[in-house]
Each structure stands twice: as structure tokens, then as C-alpha cells.
N, C-alpha and C positions, 0 to 999 in steps of 0.2 A: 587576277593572276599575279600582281606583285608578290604574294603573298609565297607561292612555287617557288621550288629547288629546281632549276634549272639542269640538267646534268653535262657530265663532263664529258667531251663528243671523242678523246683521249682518255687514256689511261692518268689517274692523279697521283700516281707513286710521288714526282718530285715535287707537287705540290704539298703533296697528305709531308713527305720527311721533311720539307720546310719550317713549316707551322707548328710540327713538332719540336724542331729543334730549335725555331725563335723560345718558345714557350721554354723548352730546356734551358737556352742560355740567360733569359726574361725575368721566369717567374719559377723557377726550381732550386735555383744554388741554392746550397746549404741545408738542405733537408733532410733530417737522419734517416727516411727511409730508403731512400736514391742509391744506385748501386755504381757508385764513382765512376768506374770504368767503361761502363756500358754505353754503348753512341747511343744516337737516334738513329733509324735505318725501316725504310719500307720498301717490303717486298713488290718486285711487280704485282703489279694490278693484272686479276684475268675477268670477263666478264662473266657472267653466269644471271641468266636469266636476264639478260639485259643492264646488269646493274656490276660496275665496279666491287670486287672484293679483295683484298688483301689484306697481310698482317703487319702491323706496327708495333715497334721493337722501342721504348724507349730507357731512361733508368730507372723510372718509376714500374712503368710495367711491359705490360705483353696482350695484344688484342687483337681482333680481326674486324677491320673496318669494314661498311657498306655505302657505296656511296651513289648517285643517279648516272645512268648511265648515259649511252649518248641518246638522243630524241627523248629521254624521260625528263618529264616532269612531277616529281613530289611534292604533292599537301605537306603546307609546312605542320610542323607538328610541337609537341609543347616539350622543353628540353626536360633530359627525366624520364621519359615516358619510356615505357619496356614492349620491346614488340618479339611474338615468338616467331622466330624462321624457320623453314625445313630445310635444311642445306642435304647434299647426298649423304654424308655422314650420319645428322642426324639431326633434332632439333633442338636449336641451341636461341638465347635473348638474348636479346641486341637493345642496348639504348639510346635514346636517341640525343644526341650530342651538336654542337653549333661552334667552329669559331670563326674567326673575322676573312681570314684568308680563305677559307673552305665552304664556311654554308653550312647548313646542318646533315649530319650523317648519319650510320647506324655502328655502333659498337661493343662490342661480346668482349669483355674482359676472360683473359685466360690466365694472369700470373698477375697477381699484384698484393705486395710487392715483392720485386724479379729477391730468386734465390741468390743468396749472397756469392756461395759458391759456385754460380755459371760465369763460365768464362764469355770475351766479347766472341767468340769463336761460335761456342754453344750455342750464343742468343740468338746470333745471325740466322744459325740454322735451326731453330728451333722457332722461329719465327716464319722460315720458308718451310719446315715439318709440317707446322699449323694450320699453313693456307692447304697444303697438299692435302693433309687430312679432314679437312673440312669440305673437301671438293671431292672427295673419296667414300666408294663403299665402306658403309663398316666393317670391321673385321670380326671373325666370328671366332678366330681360331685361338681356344680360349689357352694356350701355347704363347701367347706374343699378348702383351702386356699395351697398355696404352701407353705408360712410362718410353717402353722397349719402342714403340712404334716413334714416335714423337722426336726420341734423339735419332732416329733412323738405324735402330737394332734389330732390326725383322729378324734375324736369323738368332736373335738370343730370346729365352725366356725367362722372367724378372717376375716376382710377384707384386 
């Protein structure tokens, strides 16, 4: 059993934007693809299916974590390794990822690296767009763009 992920019996939002922002302040200066202005910042965590989800907003990117939830325990697994989920959205891969403060987690990269042009406004909520829409029926209404949905445009159509 050493061996098991433990899970988090709370939500790990201030943990998960921790960890990130050590690593930001740590191990990121100075790296030309980094989007200066952009925080670290993680969305609440909701659970789903028993397991921690939310998105993580840093300068390098944009992803939606998965982490064990409360009484779960996960086989540790080999970092790298790509597992497919079915979320209500749709299905989407997740890999699996390790650091010191956290344990190993599951993480779907969605923007890397973040557009030069998003403001730290955008990313916040394009970060809390993400969790929503991954937690969400998908849209069929082929009128509203995924672009359009994501900045939270529903009422415009973008191609």
C-alpha cells in the first residue's frame, strides 16, 4: 500500500495554486515562452465521480487537473502515462503527473503556451469556463462556437 495516492478528504485548490506558484517563482523565471503577467491561480475544485477536478491557470499554460478524492485510493502509476477519461463534455487525456507537495495527479493540457494576447482577466475566467465545460453537456448547437462558449459568449456566433 505504500505504493497508493492517498486522496484529498478536501478540496486541493490551495494546495494544487501552491505548488504551482512555488515551481513559478523556483523553476520558471526567465523563460521566453512564459506570459509575464499571468498569475498562478486554481479554480475551485468540485468533485465528480469521487475524484477532485479543477483548472489550473499558470504563465506557462492552462489545464484541468484530476486528483483522488476523499476515501480514494490510486495505484501509483508511471509519470507520462496518458489515460483517456469520459468527462460529460466528452472524452478528453489526462497524464499522469507527480510533484513533491501534491503526489501524483491526472492532467489534460488545454492551452500551452497561454496566448500572448489574454489578458490576466481572460485567463482567470477561461480557466473557470474550462472546469464548467468539462463538467457540461456538450453543445450541439452548431450556432455557438467552442471559442464563443469558453470566453463565455453563448449568445454570439464566432466561427
Amino acid at each position: 500500500m505504500q505504493d497508493d495516492i492517498m486522496g484529498f478528504s478536501v478540496s486541493p485548490q490551495h494546495e494544487v495554486q501552491q505548488a504551482f506558484a512555488t515551481i513559478a517563482e523556483n523553476e520558471m523565471q526567465g523563460l521566453p515562452f512564459l506570459h509575464p503577467q499571468m498569475p498562478v491561480y486554481a479554480t475551485p475544485f468540485t468533485l465528480f465521480e469521487g475524484q477532485w477536478l479543477g483548472g489550473v491557470l499558470t504563465p506557462w499554460m492552462l489545464s484541468l487537473q484530476l486528483f483522488p478524492g476523499p476515501q480514494q485510493c490510486w495505484e501509483k502509476r508511471n509519470i507520462g502515462q496518458r489515460l483517456g477519461l469520459q468527462l460529460p463534455y466528452g472524452a478528453m487525456t489526462f497524464t499522469v503527473g507527480e510533484l513533491p507537495a501534491l503526489g501524483q495527479y491526472l492532467s489534460c493540457s488545454l492551452m500551452s503556451p497561454l496566448a500572448r494576447n489574454l489578458t490576466v482577466e481572460e485567463g482567470i475566467q477561461l480557466a473557470d469556463n474550462c472546469l464548467k465545460m468539462a463538467l457540461s453537456l456538450p453543445v450541439t448547437d452548431a450556432a455557438v462556437s467552442r471559442r464563443a462558449l469558453l470566453l463565455g459568449q453563448r449568445g454570439q456566433a464566432h466561427a
